[in-house]
N, C-alpha and C positions, 0 to 999 in steps of 0.2 A: 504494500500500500504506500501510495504516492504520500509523503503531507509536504504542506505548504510553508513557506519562509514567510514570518510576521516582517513585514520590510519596518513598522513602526519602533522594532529592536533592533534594527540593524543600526551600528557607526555609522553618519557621513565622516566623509573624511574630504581634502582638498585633492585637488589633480597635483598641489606640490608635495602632499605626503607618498603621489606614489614612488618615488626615491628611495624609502626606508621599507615600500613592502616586499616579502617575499611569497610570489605567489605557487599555488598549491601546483604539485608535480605532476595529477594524473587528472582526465578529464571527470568537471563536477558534473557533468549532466549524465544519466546511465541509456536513458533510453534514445533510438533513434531521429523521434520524431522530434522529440526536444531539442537534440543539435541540429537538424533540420529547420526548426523556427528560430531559433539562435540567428543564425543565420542570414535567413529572410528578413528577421526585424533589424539586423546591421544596415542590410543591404538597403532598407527604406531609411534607418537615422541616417545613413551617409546620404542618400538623394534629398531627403526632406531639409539637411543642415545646411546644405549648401544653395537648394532654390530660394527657402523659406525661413530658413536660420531658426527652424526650429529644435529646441535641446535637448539631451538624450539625457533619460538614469540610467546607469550600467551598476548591476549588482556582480560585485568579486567574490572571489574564493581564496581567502589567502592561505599562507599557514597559519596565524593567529584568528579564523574565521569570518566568517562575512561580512565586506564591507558594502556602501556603495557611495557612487558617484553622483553628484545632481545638477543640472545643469551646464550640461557639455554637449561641445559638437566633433561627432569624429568624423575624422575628415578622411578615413582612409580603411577597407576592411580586404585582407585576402585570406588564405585557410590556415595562415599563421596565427594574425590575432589583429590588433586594430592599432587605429594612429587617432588620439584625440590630440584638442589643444596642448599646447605647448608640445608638442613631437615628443608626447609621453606614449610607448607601446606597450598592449596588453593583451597578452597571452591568449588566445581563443580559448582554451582548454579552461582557463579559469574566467570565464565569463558564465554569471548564471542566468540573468536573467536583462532584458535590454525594455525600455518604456519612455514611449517619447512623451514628455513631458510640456 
């Protein structure tokens, strides 16, 4: 059984904290379809940030556990991992969950 992440407990944290994280080694998502929509909703924060400048939440996996991001545009996704502001990179495998805000 699937359960769900309270995001109202998860840390924000800054796009400059991500310098000090270290993110989690194996992929956080288990099933298909979910790295499958992963995915497709990078693919829509990248088109929608650059036409419409509107900003993405990204929730992480780190080693110290779940962060997330608010208010950011990335500006770049391939099967590696993503490019937000400041040409900060992160790791596909630790992305859980993506919401365009």
């Amino acid at each position: 059984m699937d359960t769900a992440l309270n995001l109202r407990e998860v840390p924000v944290i800054s796009p400059d904290a991500l310098f000090n994280i270290q993110y989690a080694e194996k992929e956080v998502l288990d099933r298909m379809e979910d790295i499958r929509v992963r995915r497709v909703n990078l693919d829509k924060a990248v088109t929608l940030g650059k036409s419409a400048k509107i900003k993405t939440r990204l929730v992480l996996y780190t080693k110290d556990g779940f962060v997330q991001l608010n208010g950011l545009i990335v500006h770049f996704v391939n099967d590696k991992g993503v490019t937000i502001d400041g040409d900060h990179f992160i790791p596909m495998h630790s992305i859980y969950s993506v919401d365009m805000v």
